[in-house]
C-alpha positions as CSV (number, residue, x, y, z in Angstrom):
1,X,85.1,97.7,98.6
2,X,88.7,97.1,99.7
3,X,90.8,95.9,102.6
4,X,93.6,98.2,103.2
5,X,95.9,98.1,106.0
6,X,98.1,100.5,107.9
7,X,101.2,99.3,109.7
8,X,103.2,101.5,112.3
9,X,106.7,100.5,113.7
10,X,106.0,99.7,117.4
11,X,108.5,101.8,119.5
12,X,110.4,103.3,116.4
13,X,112.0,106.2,118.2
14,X,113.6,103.3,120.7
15,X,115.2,101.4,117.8
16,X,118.7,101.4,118.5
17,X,119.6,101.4,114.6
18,X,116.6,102.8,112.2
19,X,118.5,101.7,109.3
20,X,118.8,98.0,110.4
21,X,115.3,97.7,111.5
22,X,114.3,98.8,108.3
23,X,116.1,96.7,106.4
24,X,114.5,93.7,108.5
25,X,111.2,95.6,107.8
26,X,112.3,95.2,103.6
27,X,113.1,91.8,103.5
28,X,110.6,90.5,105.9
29,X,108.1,91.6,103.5
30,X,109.5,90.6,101.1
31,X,109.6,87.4,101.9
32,X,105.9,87.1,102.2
33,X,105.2,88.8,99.2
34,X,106.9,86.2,97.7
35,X,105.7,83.6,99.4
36,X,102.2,84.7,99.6
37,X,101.4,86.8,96.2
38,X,97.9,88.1,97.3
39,X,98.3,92.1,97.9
40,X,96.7,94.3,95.2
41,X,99.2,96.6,96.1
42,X,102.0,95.6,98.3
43,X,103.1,97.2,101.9
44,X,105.5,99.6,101.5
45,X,106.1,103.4,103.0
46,X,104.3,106.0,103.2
47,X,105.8,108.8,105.4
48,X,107.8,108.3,109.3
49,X,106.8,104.7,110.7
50,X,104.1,104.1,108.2
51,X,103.3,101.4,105.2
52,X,99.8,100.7,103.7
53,X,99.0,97.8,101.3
54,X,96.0,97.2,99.6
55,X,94.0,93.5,99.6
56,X,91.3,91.9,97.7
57,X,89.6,90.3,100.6
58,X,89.8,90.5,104.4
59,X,91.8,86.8,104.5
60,X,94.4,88.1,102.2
61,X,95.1,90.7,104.5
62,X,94.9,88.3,107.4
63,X,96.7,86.1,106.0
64,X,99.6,88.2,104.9
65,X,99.8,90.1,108.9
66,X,100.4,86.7,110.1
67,X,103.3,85.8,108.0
68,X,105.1,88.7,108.4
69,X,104.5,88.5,112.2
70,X,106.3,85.1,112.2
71,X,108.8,86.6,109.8
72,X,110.1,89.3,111.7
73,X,113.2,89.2,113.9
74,X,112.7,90.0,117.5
75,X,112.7,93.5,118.2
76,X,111.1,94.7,115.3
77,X,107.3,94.6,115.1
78,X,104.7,96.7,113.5
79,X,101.0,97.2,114.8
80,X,98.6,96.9,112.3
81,X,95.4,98.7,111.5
82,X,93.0,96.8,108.8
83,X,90.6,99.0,107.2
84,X,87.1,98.2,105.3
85,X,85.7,100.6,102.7
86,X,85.8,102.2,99.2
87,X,89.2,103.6,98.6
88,X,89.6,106.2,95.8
89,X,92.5,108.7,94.1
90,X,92.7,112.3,94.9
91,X,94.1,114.1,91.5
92,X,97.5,115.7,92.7
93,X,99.7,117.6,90.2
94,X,102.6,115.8,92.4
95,X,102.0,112.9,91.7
96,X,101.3,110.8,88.9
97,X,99.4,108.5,90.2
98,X,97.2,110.4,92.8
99,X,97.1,110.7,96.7
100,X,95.3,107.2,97.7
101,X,91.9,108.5,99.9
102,X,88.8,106.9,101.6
103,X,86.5,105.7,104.1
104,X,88.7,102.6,103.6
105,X,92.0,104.5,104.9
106,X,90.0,106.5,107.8
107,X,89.0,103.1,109.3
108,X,92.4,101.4,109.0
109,X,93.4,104.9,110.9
110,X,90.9,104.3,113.6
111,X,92.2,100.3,113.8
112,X,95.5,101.4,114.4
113,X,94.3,103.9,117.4
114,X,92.3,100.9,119.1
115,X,95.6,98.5,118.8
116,X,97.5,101.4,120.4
117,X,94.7,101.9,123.7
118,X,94.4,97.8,123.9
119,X,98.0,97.6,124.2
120,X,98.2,100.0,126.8
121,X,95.1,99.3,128.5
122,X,94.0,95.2,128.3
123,X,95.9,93.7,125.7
124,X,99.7,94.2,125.8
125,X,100.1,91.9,123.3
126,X,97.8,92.6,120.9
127,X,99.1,93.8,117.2
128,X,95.7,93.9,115.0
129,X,92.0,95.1,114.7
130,X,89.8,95.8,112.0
131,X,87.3,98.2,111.8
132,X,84.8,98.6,108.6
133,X,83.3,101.7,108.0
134,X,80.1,102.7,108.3
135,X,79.4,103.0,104.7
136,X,80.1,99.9,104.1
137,X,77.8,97.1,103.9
138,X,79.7,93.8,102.0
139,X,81.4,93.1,105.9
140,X,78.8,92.8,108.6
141,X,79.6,94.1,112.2
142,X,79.3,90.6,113.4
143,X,82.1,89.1,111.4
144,X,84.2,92.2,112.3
145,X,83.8,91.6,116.0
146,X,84.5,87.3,115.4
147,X,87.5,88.4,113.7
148,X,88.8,90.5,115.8
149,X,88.0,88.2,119.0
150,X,89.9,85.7,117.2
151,X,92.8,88.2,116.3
152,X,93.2,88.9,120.1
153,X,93.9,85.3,121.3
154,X,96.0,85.0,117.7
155,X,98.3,87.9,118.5
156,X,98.7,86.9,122.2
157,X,99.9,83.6,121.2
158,X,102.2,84.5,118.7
159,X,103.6,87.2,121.2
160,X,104.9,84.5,123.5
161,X,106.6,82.6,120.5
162,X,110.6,83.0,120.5
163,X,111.8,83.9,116.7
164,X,112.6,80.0,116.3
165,X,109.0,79.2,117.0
166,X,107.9,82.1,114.6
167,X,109.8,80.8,111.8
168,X,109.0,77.2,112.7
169,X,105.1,78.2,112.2
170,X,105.6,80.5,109.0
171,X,107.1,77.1,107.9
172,X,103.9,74.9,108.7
173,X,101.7,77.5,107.8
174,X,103.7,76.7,103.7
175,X,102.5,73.2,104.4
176,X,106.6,72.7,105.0
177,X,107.4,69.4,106.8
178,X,108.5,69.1,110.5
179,X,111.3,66.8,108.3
180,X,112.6,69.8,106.1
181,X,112.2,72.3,109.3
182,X,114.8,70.5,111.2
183,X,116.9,70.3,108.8
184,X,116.8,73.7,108.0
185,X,116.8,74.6,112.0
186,X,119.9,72.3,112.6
187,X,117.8,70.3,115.3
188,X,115.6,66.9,115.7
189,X,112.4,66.8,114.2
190,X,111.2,65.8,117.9
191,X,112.2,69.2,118.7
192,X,110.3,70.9,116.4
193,X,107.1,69.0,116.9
194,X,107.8,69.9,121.0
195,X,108.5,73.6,120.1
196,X,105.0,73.8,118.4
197,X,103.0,71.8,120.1
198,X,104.2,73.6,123.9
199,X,103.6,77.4,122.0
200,X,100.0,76.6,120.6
201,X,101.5,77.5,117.2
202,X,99.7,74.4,116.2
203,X,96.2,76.5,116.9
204,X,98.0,79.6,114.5
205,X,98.9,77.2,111.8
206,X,95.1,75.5,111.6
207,X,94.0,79.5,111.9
208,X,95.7,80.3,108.3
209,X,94.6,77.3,106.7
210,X,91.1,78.2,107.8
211,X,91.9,81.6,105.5
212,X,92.4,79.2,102.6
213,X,94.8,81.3,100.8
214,X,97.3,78.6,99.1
């Protein structure tokens, strides 16, 4: 079994320089790759608005969507589709390594389409689903369905945060002291503790923890 995920560029074609968001894209990523060493195979592109990693376990995958949602700037974002299931390698003479295939890929696919309807439909702010596939059986349907409950009130909070918050909780969530925060933020450690306590970023921080992933 694997955990894959697909991520698509919310809003691409309204980007008002491609290029630039991109580059945010690039060193957002990696940032967390860095800071959080857990992909099997790291996010990059595929094709258009696209990049796909590869995860040992659903929390690393978690994990890793979280960070990089606090890392981004504002007004760049990605939606992001998490997929359970075998993976496999389709022998192509254009490539040495294989087109990457699966009932692993085809549910991140279907993740990414029920983001897309929540957002328009219930959820404005939400950014990630899972989905398993049916042919696997090492994921049950109820811990899909936790998760992504949990994901919902996740994304919605870290939606509301400004990009100071975001950072400020990507720093917590390193175990980073409200001390070395300021400092780095050029504010009062007061101010940090008020900026994370008022955005429930608190809540996000004890979320990755939970994840126990450093």
């Amino acid at each position: 079994m694997a955990v894959v995920v697909t991520a698509d560029i919310i809003g691409s074609r309204r980007l008002l320089d491609r290029g630039d968001a991109q580059s945010a894209l690039d060193s957002a990523i990696a940032q967390v790759e860095r800071d959080l060493p857990v992909a099997v195979e790291g996010m990059r592109p595929t094709v258009g608005d696209e990049q796909q990693a590869v995860y040992p376990t659903l929390e690393a995958a978690l994990g890793t969507i979280l960070l990089l949602r606090l890392a981004l700037p504002d007004g760049v974002e990605f939606r992001y589709g998490v997929g359970v299931g075998e993976v496999g390698t389709v022998p192509s003479t254009a490539s040495d390594r294989g087109i990457s295939d699966g009932p692993g890929w085809w549910a991140a696919r279907s993740a990414i389409e029920q983001v897309e309807t929540l957002q328009r439909r219930t959820a404005p702010q939400a950014r990630t689903w899972i989905v398993a596939h049916e042919s696997t059986d090492e994921v049950s349907p109820d811990a899909v369905r936790w998760a992504n409950a949990s994901l919902l009130t996740r994304d919605e909070l870290v939606g509301a945060m400004s990009e100071r918050t975001r950072r400020l909780a990507y720093g917590r969530c390193l175990s980073r002291t409200q001390a070395e925060l300021a400092a780095s933020e050029g504010i009062t450690q007061s101010a940090v503790s008020q900026a994370l306590s008022s955005s429930g970023a608190g809540s996000v921080v004890e979320g990755f923890r939970l994840l126990e992933l450093t």
